[in-house]
C-alpha positions as CSV (number, residue, x, y, z in Angstrom):
1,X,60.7,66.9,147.4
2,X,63.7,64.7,147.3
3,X,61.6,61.5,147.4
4,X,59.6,62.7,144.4
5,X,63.3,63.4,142.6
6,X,64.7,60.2,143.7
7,X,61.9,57.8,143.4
8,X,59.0,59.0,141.8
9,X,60.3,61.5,138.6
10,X,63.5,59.8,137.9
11,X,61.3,56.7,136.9
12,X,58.6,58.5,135.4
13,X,56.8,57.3,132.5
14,X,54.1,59.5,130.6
15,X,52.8,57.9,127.6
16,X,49.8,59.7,125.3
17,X,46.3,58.4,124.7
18,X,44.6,60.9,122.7
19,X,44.2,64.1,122.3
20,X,44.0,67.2,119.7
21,X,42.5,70.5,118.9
22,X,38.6,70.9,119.7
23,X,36.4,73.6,118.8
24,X,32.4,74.2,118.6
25,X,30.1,77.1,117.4
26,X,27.9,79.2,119.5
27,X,25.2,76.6,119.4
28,X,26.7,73.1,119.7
29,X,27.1,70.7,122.5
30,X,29.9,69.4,124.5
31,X,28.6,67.8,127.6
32,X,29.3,64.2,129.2
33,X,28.0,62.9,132.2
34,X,29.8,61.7,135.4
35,X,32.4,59.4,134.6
36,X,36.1,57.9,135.5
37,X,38.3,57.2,133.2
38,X,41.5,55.0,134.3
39,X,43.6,57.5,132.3
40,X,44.5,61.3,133.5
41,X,43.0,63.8,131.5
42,X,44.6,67.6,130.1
43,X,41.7,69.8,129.2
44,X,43.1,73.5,127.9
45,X,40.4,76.2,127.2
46,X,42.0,78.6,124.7
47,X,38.1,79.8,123.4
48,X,34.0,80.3,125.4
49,X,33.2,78.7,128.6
50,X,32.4,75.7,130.2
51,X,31.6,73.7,133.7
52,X,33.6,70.6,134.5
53,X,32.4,68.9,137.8
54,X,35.5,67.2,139.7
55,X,34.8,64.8,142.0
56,X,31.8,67.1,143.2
57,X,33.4,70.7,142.5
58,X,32.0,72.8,139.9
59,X,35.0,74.6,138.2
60,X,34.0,77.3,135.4
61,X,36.6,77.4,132.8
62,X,37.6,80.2,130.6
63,X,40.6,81.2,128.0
64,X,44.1,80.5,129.6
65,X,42.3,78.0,132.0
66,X,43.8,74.4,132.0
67,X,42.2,71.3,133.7
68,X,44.2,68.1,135.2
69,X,42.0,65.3,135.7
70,X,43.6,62.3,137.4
71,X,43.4,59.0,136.5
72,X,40.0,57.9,138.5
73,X,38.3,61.4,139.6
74,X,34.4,61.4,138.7
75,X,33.8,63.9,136.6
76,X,31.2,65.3,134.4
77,X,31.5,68.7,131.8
78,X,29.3,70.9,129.3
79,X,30.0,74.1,126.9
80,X,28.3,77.1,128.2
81,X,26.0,77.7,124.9
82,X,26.4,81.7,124.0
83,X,29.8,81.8,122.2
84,X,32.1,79.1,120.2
85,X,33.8,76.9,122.4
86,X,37.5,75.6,122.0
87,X,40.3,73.5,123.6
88,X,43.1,71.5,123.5
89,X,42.9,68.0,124.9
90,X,45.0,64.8,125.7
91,X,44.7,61.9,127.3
92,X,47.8,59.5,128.8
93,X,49.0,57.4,131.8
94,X,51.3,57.9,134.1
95,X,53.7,55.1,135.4
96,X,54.5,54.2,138.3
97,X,50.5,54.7,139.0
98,X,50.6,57.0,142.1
99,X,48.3,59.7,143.3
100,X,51.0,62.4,142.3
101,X,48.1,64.9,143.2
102,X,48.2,63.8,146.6
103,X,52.3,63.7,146.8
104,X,52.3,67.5,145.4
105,X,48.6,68.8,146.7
106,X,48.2,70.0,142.8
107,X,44.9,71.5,142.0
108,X,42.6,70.2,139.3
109,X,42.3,73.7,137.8
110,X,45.6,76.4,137.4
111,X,46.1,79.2,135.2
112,X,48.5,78.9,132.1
113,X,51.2,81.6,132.2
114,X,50.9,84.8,130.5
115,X,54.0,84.4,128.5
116,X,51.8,81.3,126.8
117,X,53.9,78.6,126.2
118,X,51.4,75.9,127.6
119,X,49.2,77.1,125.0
120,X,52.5,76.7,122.2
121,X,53.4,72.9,124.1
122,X,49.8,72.5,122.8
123,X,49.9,73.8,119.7
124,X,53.1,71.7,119.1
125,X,51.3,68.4,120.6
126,X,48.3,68.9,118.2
127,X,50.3,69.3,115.2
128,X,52.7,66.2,115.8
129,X,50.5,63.7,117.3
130,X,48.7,62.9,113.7
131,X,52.1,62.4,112.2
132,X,53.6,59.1,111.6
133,X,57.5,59.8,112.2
134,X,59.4,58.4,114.6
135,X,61.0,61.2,115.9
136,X,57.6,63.1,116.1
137,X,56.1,60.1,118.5
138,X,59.1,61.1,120.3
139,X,58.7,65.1,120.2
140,X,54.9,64.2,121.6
141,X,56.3,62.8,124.5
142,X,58.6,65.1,125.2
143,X,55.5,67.9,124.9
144,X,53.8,65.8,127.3
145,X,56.7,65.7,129.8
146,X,57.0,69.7,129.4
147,X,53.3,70.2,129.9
148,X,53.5,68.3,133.3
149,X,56.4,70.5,134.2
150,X,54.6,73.3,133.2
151,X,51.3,72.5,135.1
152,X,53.2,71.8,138.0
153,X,54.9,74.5,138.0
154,X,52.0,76.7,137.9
155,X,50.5,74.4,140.7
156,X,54.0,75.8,142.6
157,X,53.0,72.5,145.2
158,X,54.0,73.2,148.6
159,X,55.0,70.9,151.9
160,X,56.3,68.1,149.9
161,X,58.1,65.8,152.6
162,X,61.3,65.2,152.9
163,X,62.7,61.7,151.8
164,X,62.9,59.4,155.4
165,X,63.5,55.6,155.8
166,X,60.1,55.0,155.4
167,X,60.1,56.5,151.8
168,X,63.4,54.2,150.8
169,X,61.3,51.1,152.4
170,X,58.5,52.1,150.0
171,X,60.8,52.2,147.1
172,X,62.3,49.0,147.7
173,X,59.4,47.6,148.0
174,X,57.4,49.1,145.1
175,X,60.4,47.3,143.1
176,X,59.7,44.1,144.8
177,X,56.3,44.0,143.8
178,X,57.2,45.1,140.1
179,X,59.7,42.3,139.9
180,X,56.8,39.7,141.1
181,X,54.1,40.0,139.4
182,X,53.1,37.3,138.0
183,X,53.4,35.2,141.5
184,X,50.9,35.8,144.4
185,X,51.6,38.8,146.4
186,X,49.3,39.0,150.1
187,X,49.5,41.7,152.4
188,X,51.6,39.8,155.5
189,X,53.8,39.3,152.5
190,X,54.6,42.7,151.5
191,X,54.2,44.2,155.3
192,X,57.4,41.9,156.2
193,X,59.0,43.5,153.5
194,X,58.0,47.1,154.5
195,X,58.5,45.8,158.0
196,X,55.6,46.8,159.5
197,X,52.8,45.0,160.7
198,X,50.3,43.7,158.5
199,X,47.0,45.2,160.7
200,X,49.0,49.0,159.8
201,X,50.5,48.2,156.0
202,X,47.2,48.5,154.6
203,X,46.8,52.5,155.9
204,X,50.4,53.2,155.3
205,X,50.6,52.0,152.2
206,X,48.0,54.1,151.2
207,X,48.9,57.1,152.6
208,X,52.3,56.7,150.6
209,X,50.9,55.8,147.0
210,X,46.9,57.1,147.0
211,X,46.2,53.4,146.2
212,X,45.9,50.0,148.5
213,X,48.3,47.1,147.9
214,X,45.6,45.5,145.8
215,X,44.4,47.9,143.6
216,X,48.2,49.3,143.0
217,X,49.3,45.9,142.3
218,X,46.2,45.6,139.9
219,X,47.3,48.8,138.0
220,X,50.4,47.4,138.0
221,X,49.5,44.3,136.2
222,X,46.9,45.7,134.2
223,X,49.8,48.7,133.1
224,X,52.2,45.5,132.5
225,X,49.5,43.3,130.1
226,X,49.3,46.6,128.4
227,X,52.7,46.7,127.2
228,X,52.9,42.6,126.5
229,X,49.9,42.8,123.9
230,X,51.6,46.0,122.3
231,X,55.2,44.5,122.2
232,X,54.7,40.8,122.0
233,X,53.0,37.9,120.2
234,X,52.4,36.1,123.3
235,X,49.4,34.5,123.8
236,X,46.1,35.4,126.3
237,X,46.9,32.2,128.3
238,X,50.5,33.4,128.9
239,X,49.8,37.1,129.3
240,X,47.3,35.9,132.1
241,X,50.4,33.9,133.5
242,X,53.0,36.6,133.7
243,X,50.5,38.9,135.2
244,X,49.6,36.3,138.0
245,X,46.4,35.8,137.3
246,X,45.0,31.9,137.5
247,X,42.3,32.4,134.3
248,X,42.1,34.2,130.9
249,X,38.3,35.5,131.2
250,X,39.1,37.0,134.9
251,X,42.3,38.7,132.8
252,X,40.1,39.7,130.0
253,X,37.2,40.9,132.2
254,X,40.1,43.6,134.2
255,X,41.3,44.5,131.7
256,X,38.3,46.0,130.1
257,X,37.7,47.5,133.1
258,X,41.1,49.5,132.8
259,X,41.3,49.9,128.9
260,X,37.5,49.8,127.6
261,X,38.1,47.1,125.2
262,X,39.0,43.2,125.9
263,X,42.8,42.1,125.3
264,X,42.4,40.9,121.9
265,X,40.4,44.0,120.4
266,X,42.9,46.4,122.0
267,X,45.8,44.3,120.7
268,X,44.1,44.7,117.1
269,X,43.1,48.6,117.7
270,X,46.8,49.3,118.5
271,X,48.6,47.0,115.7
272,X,45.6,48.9,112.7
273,X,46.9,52.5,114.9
274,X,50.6,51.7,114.4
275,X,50.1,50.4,110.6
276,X,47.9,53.8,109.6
């Protein structure tokens, strides 16, 4: 548990998608099928039934139920049709981009408590999430924060490991590759800094994070691009450059893979969302 106080938690980042209040009648459809999305997912059934399939696991949900997808899990879902359906929902990323299911063994599916105040954190979120203030962007993030607390807590996650010198090797290094992202980053690289050797880094690296060096180091870039088109005027060409990537279109072409829209569109969908 210390590790995940020391390293993970105390440079925790949630930030929200999307998300609101959803609710059907008797005879309408809610059903998608299997996907991943590269963001987590919060599905809250306050109303009817459904089926969500996790990563091959039927799960029926029902009132007080509440869902946490991870960033990645196939999934697929429908309404059972014989009564009005409703939910809250949200989706948002987590940085750093670990497997924090893994690191806490949570479960996809908990119960909310019976005093209910995952269904008022909800309640809350939907309200201030279509307002405009500053300080309400603010109050959704902290609702966002409380609701991982709460689902966690629920989870109550047990045989968390202790923090050893392997852990404080990972952090260091996990910094390292933060700091260096825009230069070229191979495995015999970042095995000398983890001092190991490079034929075991891969499998230790991923039993630590969830991910392998490359694709955490892609999330990482992809997560840091983000935040350059949102925050900057910079250009494509020098996006591509501090992400260490040699060519706009490979850039452009990851990037959709991540975010569902190429650099450019996103940078206009978020300027017209911040403007409205």
């Amino acid at each position: 548990m210390k590790y995940l106080q020391d390293v993970y938690f105390t440079n925790l980042n949630a930030v929200y998608n999307f998300g609101g209040y959803f609710s059907i009648s008797e005879h309408e459809d809610w059903s998608s099928g299997k996907q991943r999305f590269e963001q987590c997912k919060f599905y809250f059934i306050t109303g009817g039934s459904c089926v969500i399939d996790i990563e091959g696991t039927n799960y029926h949900g029902r009132a007080g139920d509440w869902f946490f997808i991870p960033a990645g899990a196939e999934h697929s879902y429908y309404n059972e049709k014989n009564e009005p359906f409703k939910k809250y929902w949200m989706h948002f990323d987590l940085y750093p981009t670990v497997d924090v299911f893994r690191l806490l063994g949570l479960p996809y599916l908990v119960k909310a408590d019976e005093k209910g105040k995952a269904e008022r954190l909800f309640k809350r979120f939907a309200k201030l999430h279509k307002s405009n203030e500053l300080t309400d962007k603010l109050a959704v993030k902290a609702c966002l924060i409380d609701l991982l607390a709460e689902y966690i807590k629920a989870a109550r996650p047990e045989g968390v490991n202790v923090v050893n010198r392997a852990e404080a090797r990972l952090n260091e290094l996990l910094k390292f590759i933060n700091e260096n992202l825009d230069k070229p980053l191979p495995n015999t690289v970042l095995a000398e800094k983890y001092f190991t050797h490079p034929n075991h880094f891969i499998r230790a690296f991923k039993e630590k994070t969830g991910l392998t060096p490359a694709k955490y180091i892609k999330s990482k870039r992809m997560e840091t691009a983000k935040r350059l088109l949102e925050s900057t005027d910079l250009s494509l060409a020098e996006i591509t450059e501090r992400v260490g990537l040699n060519e706009a279109n490979h850039f452009s072409r990851l990037f959709k893979e991540y975010y569902s829209f190429p650099p450019s569109e996103y940078r206009r969908r978020f300027r017209r969302e911040i403007l409205l």
